[in-house]
C-alpha positions as protocol buffer text, in pm:
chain_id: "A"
residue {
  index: 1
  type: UNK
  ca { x: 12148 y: 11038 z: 10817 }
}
residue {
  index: 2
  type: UNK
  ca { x: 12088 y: 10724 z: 10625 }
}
residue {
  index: 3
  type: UNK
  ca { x: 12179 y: 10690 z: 10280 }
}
residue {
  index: 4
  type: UNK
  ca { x: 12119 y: 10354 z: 10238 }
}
residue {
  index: 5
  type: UNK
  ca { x: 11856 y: 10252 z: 9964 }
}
residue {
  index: 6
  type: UNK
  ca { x: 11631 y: 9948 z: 10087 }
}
residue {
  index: 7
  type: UNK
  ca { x: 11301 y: 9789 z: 10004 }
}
residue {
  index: 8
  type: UNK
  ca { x: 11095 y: 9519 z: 10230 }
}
residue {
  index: 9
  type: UNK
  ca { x: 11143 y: 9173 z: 10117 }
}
residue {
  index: 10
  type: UNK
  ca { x: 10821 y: 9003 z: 10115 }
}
residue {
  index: 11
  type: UNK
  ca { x: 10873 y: 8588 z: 10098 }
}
residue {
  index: 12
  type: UNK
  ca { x: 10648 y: 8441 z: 9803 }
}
residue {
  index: 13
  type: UNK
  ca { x: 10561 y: 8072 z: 9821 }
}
residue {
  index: 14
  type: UNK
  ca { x: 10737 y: 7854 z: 9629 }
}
residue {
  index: 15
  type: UNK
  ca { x: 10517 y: 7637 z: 9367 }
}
residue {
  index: 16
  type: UNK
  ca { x: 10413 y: 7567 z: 9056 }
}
residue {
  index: 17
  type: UNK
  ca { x: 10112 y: 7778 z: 9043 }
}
residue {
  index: 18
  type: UNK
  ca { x: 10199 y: 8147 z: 8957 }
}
residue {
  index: 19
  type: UNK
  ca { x: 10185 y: 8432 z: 9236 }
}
residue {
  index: 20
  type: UNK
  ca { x: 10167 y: 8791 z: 9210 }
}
residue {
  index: 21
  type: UNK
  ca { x: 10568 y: 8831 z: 9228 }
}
residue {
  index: 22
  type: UNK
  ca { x: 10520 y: 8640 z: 8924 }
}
residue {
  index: 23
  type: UNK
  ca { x: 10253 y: 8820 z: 8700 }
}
residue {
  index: 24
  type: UNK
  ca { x: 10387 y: 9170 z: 8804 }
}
residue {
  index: 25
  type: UNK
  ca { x: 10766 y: 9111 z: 8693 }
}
residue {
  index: 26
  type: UNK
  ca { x: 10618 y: 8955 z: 8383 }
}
residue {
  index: 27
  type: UNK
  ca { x: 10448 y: 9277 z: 8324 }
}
residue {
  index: 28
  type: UNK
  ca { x: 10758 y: 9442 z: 8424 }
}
residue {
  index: 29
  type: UNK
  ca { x: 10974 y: 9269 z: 8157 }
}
residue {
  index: 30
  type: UNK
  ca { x: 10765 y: 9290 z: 7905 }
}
residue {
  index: 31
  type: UNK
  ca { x: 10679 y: 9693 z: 7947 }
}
residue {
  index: 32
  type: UNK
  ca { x: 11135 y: 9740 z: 7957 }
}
residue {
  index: 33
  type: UNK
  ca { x: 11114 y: 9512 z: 7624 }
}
residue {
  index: 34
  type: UNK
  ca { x: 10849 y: 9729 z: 7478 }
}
residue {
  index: 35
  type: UNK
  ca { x: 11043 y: 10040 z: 7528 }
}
residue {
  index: 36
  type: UNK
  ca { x: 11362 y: 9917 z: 7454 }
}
residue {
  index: 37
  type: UNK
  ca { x: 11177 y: 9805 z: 7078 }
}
residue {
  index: 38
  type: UNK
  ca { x: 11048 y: 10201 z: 7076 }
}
residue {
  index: 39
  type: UNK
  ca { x: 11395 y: 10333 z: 7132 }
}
residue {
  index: 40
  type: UNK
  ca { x: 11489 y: 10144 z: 6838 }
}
residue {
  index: 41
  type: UNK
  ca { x: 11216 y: 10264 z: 6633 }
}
residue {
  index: 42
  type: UNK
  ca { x: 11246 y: 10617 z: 6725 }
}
residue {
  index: 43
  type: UNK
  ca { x: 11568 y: 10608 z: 6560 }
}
residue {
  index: 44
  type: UNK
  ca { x: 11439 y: 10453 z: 6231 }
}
residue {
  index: 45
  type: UNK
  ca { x: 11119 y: 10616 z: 6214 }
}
residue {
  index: 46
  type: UNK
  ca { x: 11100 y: 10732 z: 5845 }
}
residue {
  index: 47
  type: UNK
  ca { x: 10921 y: 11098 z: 5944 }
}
residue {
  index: 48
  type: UNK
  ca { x: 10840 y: 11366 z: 6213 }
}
residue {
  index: 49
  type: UNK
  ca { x: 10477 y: 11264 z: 6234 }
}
residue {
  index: 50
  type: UNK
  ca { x: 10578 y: 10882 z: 6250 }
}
residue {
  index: 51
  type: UNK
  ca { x: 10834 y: 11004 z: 6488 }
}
residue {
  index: 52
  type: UNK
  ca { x: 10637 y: 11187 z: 6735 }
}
residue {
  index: 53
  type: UNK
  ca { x: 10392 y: 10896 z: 6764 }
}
residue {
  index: 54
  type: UNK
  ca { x: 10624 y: 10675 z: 6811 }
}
residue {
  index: 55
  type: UNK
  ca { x: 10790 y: 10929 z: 7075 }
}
residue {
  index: 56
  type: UNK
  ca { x: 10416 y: 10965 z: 7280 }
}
residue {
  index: 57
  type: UNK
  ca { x: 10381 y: 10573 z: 7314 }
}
residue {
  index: 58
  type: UNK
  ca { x: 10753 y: 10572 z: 7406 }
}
residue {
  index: 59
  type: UNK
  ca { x: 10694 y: 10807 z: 7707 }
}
residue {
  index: 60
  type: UNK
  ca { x: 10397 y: 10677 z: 7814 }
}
residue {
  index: 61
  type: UNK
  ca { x: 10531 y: 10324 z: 7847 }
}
residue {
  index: 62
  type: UNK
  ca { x: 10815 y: 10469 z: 8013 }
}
residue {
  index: 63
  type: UNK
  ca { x: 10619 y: 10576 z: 8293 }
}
residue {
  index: 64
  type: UNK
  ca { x: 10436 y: 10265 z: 8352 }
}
residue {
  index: 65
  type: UNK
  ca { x: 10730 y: 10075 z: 8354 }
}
residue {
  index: 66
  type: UNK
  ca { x: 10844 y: 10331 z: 8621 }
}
residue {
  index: 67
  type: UNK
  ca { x: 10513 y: 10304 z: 8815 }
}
residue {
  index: 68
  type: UNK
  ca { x: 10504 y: 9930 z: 8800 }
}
residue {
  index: 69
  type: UNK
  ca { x: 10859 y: 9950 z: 8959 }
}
residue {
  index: 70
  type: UNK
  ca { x: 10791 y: 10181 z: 9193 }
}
residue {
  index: 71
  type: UNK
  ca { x: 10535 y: 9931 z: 9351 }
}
residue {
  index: 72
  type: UNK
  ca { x: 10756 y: 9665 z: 9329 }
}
residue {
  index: 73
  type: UNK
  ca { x: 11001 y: 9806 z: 9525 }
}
residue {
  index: 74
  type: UNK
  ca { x: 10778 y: 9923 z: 9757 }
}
residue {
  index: 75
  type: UNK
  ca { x: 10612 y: 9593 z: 9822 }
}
residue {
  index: 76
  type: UNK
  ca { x: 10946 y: 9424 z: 9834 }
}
């Protein structure tokens, strides 16, 4: 059985102009720097209401991160 964890690797071209490796680990990076900033204010949130709605955004950004890296993996 294989253990071994691997993806496709898909060559991009090289350029100036941006290509879709580009936009979607912008979108990536920017979605873990979102919910990195929640974590943080999850922990300084001043009440259980402001808490919980911070908590809700939290998760749901946490599994579109997840889904956008799913894809990239999977398209290498």
């Amino acid at each position: 059985m294989n253990n071994q964890i691997s993806n496709p690797k898909v060559e991009v071209e090289k350029g100036i102009d941006l290509n879709d490796k580009d936009y979607i680990t912008c979108v990536l990076t920017s979605l873990k720097e979102l919910e990195k900033n929640y974590a943080i204010a999850l922990t300084e949130a001043s009440n259980e209401e402001l808490f919980q709605k911070y908590f809700n955004i939290f998760e749901n950004i946490s599994r579109l991160q997840r889904e956008v890296y799913e894809v990239m993996f999977k398209k290498g």
